[in-house]
FIZAZA-151194 format. One line per field, with one value per residue: residue number from 1; x, y, z of N, C-alpha, C in turn. Coordinates in steps of 0.2 Angstrom, whole numbers, plus 5000, padded with zeros to 4 digits. Atoms other than C-alpha are relative to their C-alpha. Example, Ala and Ser with C-alpha at 12.3 -4.5 7.8 and 13.67 -1.06 7.14 Angstrom:
pos [1 / 2]
n.u [5004 / 4996]
n.v [4994 / 4994]
n.w [5000 / 4999]
ca.u [5062 / 5068]
ca.v [4978 / 4995]
ca.w [5039 / 5036]
c.u [5004 / 4996]
c.v [5006 / 5005]
c.w [5000 / 5003]
***
This chain:
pos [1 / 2 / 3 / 4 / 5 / 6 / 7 / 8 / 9 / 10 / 11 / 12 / 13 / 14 / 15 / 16 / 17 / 18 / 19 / 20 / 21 / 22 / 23 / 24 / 25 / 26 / 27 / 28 / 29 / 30 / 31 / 32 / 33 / 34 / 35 / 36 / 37 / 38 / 39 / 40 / 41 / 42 / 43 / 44 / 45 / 46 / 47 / 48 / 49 / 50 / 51 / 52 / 53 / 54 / 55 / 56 / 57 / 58 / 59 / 60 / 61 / 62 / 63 / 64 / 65 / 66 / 67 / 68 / 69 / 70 / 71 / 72 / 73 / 74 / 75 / 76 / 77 / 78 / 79 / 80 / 81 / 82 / 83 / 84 / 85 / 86 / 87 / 88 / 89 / 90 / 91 / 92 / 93 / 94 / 95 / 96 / 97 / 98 / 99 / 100 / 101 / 102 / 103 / 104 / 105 / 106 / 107 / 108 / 109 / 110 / 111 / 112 / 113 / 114 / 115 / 116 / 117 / 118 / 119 / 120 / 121 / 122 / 123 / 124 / 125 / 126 / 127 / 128 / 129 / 130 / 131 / 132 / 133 / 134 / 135 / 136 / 137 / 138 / 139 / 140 / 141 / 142 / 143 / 144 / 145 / 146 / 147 / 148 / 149 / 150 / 151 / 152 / 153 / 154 / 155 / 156 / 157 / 158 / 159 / 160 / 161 / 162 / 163 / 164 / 165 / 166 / 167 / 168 / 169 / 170 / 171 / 172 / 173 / 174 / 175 / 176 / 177 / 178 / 179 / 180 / 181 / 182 / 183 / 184 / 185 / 186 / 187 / 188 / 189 / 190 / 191 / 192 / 193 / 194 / 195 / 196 / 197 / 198 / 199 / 200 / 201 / 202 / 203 / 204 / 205 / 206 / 207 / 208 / 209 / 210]
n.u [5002 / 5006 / 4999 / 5000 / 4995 / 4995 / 5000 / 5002 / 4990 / 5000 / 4995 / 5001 / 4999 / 4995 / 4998 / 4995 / 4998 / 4996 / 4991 / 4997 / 5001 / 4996 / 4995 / 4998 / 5006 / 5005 / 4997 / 5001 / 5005 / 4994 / 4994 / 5006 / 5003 / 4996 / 5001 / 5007 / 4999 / 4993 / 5002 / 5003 / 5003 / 5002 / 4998 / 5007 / 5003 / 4997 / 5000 / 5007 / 5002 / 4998 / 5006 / 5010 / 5004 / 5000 / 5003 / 5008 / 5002 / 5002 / 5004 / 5006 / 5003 / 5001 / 5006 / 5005 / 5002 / 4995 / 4998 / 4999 / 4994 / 4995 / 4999 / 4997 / 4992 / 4998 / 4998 / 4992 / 4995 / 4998 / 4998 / 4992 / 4997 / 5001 / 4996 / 4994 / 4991 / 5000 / 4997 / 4992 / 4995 / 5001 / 5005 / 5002 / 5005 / 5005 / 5004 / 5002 / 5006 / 5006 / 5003 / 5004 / 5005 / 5005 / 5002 / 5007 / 5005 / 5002 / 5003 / 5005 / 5006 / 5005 / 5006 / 5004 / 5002 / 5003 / 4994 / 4999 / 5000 / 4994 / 4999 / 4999 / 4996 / 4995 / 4995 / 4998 / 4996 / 4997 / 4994 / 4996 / 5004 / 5000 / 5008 / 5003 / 5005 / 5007 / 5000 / 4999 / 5007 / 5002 / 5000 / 5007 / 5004 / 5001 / 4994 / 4998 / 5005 / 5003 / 4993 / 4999 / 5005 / 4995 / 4992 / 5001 / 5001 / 4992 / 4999 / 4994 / 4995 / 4999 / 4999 / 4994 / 4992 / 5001 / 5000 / 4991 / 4997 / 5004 / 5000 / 4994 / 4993 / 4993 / 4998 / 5003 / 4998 / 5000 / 5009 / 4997 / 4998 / 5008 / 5003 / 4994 / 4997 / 4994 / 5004 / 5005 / 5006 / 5004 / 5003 / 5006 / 5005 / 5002 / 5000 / 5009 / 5006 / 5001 / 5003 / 5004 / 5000 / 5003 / 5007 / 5006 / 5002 / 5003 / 5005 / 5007 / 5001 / 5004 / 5004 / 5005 / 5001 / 5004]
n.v [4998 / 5001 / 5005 / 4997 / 4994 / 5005 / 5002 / 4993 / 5001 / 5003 / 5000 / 4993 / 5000 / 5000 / 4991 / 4998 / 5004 / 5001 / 5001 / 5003 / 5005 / 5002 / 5002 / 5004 / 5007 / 5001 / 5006 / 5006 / 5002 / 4999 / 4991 / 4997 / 5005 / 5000 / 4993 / 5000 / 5004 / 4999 / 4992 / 4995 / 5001 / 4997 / 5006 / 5004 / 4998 / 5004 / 5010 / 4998 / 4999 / 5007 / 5007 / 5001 / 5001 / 5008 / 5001 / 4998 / 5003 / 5003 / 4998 / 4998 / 5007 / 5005 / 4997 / 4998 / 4994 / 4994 / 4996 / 5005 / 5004 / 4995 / 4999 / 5007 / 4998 / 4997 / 5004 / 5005 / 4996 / 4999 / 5006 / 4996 / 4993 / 5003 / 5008 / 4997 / 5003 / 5007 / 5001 / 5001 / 5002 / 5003 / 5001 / 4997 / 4992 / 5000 / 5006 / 4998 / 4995 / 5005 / 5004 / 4995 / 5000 / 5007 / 5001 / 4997 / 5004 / 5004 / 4999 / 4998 / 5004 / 5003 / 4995 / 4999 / 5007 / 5000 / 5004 / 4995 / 5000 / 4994 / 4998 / 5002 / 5004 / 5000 / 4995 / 5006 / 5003 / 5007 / 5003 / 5005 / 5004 / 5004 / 5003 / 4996 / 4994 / 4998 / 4993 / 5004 / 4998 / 4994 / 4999 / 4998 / 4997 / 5005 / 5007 / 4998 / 4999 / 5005 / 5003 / 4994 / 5004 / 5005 / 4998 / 5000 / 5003 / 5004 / 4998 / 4995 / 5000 / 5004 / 4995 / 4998 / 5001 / 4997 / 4992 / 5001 / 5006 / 4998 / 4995 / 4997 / 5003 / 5003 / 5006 / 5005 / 4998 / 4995 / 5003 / 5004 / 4995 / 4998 / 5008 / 5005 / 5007 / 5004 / 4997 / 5006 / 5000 / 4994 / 5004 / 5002 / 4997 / 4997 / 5006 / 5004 / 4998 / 5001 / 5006 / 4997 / 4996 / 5001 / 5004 / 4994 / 4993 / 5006 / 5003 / 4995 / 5000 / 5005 / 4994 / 4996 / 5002 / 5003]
n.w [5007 / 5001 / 5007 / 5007 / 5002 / 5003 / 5005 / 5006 / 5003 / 5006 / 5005 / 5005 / 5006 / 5007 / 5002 / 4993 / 4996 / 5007 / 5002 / 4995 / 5002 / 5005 / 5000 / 4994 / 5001 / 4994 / 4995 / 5001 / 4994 / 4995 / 4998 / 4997 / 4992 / 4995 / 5001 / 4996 / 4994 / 4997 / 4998 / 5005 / 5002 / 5005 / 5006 / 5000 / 5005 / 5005 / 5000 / 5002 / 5007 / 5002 / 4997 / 4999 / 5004 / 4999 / 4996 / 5002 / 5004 / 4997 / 4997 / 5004 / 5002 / 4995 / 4994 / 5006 / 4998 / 5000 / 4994 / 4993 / 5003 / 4999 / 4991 / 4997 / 5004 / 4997 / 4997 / 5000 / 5001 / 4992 / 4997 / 5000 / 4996 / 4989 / 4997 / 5005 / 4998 / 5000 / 5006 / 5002 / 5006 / 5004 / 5002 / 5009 / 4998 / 5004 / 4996 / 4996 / 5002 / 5003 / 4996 / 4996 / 5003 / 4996 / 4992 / 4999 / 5002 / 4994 / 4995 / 5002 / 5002 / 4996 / 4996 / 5002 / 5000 / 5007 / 5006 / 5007 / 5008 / 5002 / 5005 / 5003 / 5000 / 5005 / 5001 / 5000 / 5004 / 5000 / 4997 / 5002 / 4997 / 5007 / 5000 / 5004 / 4998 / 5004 / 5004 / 5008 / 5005 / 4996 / 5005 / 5002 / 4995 / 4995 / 4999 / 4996 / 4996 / 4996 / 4997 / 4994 / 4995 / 4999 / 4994 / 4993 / 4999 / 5000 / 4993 / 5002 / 5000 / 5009 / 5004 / 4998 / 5010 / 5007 / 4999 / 4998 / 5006 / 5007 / 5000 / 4995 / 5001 / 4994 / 5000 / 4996 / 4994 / 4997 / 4993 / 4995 / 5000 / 4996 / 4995 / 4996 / 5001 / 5006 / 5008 / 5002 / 4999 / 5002 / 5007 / 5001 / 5000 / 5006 / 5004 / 4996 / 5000 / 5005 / 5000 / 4997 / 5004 / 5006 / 4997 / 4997 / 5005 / 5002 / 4998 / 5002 / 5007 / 5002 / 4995 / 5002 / 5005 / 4999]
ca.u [5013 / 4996 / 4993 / 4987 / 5002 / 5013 / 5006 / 5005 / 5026 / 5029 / 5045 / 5050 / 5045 / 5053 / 5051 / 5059 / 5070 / 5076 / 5094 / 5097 / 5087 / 5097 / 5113 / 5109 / 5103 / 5087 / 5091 / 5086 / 5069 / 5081 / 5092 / 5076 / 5070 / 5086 / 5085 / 5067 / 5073 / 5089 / 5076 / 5074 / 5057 / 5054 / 5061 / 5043 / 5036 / 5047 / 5042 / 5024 / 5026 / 5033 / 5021 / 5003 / 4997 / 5004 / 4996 / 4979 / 4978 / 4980 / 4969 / 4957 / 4957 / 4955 / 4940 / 4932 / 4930 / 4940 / 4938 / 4941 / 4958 / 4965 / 4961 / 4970 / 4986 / 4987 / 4986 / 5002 / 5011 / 5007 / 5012 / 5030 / 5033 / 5027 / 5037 / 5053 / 5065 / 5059 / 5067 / 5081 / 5096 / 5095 / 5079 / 5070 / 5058 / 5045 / 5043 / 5043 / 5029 / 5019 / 5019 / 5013 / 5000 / 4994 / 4992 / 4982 / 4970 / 4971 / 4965 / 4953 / 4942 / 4940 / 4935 / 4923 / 4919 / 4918 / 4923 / 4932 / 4928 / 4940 / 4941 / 4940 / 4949 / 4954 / 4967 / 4975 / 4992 / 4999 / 5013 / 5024 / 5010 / 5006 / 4986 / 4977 / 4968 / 4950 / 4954 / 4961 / 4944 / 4939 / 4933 / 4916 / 4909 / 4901 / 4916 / 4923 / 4907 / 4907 / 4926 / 4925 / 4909 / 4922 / 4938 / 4926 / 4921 / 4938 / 4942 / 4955 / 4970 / 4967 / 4963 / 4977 / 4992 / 4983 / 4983 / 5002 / 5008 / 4997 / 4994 / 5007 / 5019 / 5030 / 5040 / 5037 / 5051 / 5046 / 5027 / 5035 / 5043 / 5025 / 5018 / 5032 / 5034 / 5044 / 5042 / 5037 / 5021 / 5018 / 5018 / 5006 / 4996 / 4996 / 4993 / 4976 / 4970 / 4971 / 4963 / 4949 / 4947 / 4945 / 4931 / 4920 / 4922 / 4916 / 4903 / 4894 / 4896 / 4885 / 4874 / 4870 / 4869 / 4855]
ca.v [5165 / 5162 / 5149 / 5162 / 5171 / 5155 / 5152 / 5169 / 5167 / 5166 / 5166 / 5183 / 5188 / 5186 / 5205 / 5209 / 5195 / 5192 / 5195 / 5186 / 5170 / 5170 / 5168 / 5158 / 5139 / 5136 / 5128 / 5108 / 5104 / 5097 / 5115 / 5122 / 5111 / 5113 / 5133 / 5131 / 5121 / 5131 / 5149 / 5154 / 5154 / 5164 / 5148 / 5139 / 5151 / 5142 / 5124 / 5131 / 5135 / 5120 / 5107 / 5115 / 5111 / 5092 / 5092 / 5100 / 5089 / 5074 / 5079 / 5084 / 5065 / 5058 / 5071 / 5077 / 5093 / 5109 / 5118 / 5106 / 5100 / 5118 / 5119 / 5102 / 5108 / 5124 / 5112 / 5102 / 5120 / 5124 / 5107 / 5112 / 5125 / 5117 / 5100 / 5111 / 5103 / 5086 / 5085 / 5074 / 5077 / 5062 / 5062 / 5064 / 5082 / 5074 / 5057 / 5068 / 5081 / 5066 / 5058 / 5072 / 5075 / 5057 / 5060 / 5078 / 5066 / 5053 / 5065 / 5073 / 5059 / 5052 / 5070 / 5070 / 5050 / 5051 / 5039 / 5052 / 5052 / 5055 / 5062 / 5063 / 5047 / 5050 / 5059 / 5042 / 5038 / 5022 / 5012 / 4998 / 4987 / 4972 / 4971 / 4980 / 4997 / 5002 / 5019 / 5010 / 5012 / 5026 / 5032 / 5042 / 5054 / 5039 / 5027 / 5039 / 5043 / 5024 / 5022 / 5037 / 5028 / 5012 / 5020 / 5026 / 5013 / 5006 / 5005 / 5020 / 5010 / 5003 / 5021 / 5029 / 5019 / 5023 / 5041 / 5040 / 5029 / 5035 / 5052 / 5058 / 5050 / 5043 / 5029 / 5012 / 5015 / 5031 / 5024 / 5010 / 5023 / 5031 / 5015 / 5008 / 4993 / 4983 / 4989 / 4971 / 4973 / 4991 / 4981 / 4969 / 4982 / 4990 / 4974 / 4970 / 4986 / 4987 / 4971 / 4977 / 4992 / 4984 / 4970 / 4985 / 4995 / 4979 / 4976 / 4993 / 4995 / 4978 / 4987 / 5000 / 4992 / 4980]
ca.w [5058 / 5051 / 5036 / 5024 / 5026 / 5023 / 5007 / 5000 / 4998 / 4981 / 4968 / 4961 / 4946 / 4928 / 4926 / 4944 / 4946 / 4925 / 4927 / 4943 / 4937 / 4922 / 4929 / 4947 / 4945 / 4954 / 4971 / 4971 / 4984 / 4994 / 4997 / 5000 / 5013 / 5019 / 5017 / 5026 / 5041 / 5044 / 5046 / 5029 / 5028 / 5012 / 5003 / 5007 / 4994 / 4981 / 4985 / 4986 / 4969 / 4965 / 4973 / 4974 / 4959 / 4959 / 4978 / 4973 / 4959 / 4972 / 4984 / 4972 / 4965 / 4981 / 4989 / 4971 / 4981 / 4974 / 4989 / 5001 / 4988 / 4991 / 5011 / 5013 / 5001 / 5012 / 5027 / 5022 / 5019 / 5038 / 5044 / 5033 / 5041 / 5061 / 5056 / 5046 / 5059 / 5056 / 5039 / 5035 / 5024 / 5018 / 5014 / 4995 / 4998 / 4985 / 4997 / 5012 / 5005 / 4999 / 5016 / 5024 / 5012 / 5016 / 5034 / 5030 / 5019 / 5033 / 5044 / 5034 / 5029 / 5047 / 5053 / 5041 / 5041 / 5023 / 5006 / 4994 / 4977 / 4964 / 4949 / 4932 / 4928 / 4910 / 4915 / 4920 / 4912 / 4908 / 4919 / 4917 / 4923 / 4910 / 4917 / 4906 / 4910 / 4907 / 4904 / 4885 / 4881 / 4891 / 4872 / 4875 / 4888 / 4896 / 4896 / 4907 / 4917 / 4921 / 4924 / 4937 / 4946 / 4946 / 4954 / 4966 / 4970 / 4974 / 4993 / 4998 / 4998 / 4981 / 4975 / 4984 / 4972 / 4958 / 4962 / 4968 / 4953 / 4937 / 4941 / 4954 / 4945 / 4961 / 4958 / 4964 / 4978 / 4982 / 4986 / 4995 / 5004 / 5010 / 5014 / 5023 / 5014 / 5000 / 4982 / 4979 / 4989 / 4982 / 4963 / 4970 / 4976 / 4961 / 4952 / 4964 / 4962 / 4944 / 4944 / 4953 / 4943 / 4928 / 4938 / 4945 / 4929 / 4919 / 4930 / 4931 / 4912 / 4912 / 4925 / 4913 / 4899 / 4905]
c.u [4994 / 5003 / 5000 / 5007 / 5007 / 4998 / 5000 / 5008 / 5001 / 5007 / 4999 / 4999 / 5004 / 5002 / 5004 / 5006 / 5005 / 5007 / 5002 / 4997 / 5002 / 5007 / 5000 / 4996 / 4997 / 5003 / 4995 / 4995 / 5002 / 5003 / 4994 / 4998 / 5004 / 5000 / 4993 / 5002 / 5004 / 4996 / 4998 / 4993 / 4995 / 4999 / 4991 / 4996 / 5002 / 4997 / 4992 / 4999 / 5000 / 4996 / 4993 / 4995 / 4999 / 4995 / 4993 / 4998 / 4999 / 4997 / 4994 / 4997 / 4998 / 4995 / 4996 / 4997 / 5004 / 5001 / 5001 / 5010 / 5005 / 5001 / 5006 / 5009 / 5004 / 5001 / 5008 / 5005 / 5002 / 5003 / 5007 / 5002 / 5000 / 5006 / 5007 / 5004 / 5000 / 5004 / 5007 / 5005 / 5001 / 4995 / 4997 / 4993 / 4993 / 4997 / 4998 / 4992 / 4995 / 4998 / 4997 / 4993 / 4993 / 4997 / 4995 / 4995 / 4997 / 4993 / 4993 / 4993 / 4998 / 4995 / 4995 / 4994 / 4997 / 5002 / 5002 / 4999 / 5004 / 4998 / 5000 / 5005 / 5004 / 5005 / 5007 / 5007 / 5001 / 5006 / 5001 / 4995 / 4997 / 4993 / 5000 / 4997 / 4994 / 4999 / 5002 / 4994 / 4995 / 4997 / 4996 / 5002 / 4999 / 5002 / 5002 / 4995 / 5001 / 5007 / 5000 / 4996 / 5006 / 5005 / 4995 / 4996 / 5006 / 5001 / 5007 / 5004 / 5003 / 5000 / 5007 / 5008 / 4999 / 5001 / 5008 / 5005 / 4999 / 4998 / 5005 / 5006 / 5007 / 5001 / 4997 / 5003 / 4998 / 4993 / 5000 / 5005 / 4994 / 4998 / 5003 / 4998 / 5004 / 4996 / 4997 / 4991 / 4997 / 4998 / 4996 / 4993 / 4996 / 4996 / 4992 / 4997 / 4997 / 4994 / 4995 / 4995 / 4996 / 4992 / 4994 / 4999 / 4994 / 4991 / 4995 / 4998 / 4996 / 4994 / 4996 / 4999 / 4992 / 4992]
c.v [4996 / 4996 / 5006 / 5004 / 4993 / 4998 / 5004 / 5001 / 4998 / 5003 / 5007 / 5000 / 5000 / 5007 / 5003 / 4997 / 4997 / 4999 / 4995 / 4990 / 4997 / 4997 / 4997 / 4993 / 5001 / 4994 / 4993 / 5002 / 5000 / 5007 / 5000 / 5000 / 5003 / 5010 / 5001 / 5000 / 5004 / 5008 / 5004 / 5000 / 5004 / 4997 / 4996 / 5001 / 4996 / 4991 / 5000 / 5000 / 4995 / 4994 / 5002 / 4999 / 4992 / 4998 / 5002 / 4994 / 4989 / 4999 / 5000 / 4993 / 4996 / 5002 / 5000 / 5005 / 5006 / 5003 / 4999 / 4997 / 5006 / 5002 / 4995 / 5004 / 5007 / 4998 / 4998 / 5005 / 5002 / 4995 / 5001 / 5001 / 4998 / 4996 / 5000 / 4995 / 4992 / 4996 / 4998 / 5001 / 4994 / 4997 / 5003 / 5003 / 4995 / 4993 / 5004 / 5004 / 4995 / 4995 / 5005 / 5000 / 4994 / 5000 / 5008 / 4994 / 4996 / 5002 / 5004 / 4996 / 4996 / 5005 / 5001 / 4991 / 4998 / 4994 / 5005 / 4995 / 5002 / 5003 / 5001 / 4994 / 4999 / 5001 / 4993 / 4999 / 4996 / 5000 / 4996 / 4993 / 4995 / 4998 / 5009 / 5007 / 5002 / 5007 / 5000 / 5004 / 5004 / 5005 / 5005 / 5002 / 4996 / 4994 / 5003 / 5003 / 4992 / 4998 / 5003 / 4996 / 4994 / 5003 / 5004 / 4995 / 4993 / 5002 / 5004 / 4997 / 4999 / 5008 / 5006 / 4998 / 5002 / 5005 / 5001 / 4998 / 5003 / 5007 / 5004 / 4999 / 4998 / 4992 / 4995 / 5001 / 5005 / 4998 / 4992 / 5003 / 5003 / 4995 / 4998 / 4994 / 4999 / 5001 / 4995 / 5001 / 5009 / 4999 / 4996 / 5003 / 5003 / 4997 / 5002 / 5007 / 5003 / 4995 / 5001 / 5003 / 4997 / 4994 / 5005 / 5003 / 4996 / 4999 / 5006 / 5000 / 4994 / 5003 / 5004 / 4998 / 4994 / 5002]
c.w [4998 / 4994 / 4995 / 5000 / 4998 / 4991 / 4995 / 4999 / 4995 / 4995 / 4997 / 4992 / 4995 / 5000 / 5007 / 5000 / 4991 / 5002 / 5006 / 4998 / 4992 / 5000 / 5007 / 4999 / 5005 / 5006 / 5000 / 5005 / 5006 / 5003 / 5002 / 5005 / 5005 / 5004 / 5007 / 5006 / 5003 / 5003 / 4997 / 4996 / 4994 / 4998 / 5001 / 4993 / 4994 / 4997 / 5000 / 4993 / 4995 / 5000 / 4999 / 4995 / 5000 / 5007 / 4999 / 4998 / 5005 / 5006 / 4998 / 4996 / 5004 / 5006 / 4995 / 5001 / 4999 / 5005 / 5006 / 4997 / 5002 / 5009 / 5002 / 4998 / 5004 / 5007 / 5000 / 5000 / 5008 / 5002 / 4999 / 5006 / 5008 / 4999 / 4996 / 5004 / 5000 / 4994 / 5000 / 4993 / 4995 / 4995 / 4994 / 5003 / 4999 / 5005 / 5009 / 4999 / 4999 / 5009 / 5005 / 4998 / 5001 / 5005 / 4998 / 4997 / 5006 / 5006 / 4998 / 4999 / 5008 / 5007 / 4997 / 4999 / 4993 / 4994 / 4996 / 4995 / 4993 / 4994 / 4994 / 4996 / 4992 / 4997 / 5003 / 4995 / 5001 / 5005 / 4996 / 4999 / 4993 / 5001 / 4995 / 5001 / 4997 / 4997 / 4993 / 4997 / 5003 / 4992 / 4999 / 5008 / 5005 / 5001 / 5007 / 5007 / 5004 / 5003 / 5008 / 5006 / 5000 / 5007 / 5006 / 5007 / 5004 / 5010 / 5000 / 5000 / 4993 / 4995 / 5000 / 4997 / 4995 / 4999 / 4999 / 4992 / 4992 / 5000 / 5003 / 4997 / 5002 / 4995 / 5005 / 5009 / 5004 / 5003 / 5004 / 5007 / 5007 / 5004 / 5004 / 5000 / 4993 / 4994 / 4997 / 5002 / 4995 / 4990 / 5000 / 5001 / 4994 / 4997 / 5000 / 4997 / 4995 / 4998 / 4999 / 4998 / 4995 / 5002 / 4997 / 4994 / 4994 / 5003 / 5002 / 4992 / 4997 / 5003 / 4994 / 4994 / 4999 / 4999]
***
């Protein structure tokens, strides 16, 4: 089965599909997976429709390439589908989907030898996290010019929690989880690369203010 034909599986319509989507709950990720894995590979469409915006948009923050963010997202569907039986039951969908996604990026940036670039950064939401953020005063056009030069400026491990964390909106377990380490180390990392952040963001904004 070719990739574009995996991705072109898509949720029936309202108009087709109204009466049966009013009286059957939507199956969990989970079910689905399990659906996928077991043969039912129509259910992919489902979880394609579910995921590909959230994976674009982290792709997309982590190349700054649209048309590279959608190659990669259709990647991670083929992969699905190749590594369907690898999937455990007791496994949360959204930490598997994201450790996959990791490994296309992985592989994508050292077949290109590249640093991604992310994104506009003031789409940034707040955490729990008690360091301050520079996106706070991300106020103007060239706040956020100079923040974006910042977080790219951010080595990719450091850029990669923030993506995950403030944009992705995974828990701390769940990106301790990816990483394969303790949720303590994925809050210092956090911590540092906030840190960081706000240095480099500080110290172009002196840069161009000079």
């Amino acid at each position: 089965m070719s990739l574009a034909s995996v991705i072109q599986f898509r949720v029936p319509s309202a108009a087709t599909d109204a009466n049966v989507s009013a009286s059957v709950e939507p199956l969990s990720d989970h079910d689905l997976m399990i659906a996928v894995r077991a043969g039912e590979i129509r259910r992919l469409g489902e979880l394609f429709e579910r995921y590909h915006r959230p994976l674009y948009g982290f792709f997309l923050r982590m190349t700054n390439q649209p048309s590279v963010g959608e190659d990669l997202v259709q990647i991670v569907f083929y992969r699905i589908l190749k590594y369907r039986h690898t999937y455990r039951d007791e496994g949360k969908f959204t930490a598997w989907i994201y450790h996959l996604a990791r490994k296309v990026a992985a592989d994508h940036f050292r077949k290109h030898a590249r640093s991604p670039i992310p994104t506009d950064p003031a789409e940034l939401p707040e955490t729990d996290s008690d360091a301050a953020h520079p996106s706070d005063q991300a106020e103007s056009a060239e706040d956020i010019t100079l923040l974006r030069a910042a977080i790219a400026r951010l080595p990719i491990e450091h850029r990669e929690v923030i993506v995950l964390s403030r944009i992705q909106h995974l828990e701390h377990k769940e990106i301790a989880r990816l990483l394969e380490c303790s949720v303590g180390a994925v809050k210092v990392r956090s911590h540092r690369a906030l840190k960081e952040l706000r240095e480099v963001y500080f110290k172009i904004r002196k840069e161009k203010a000079a």
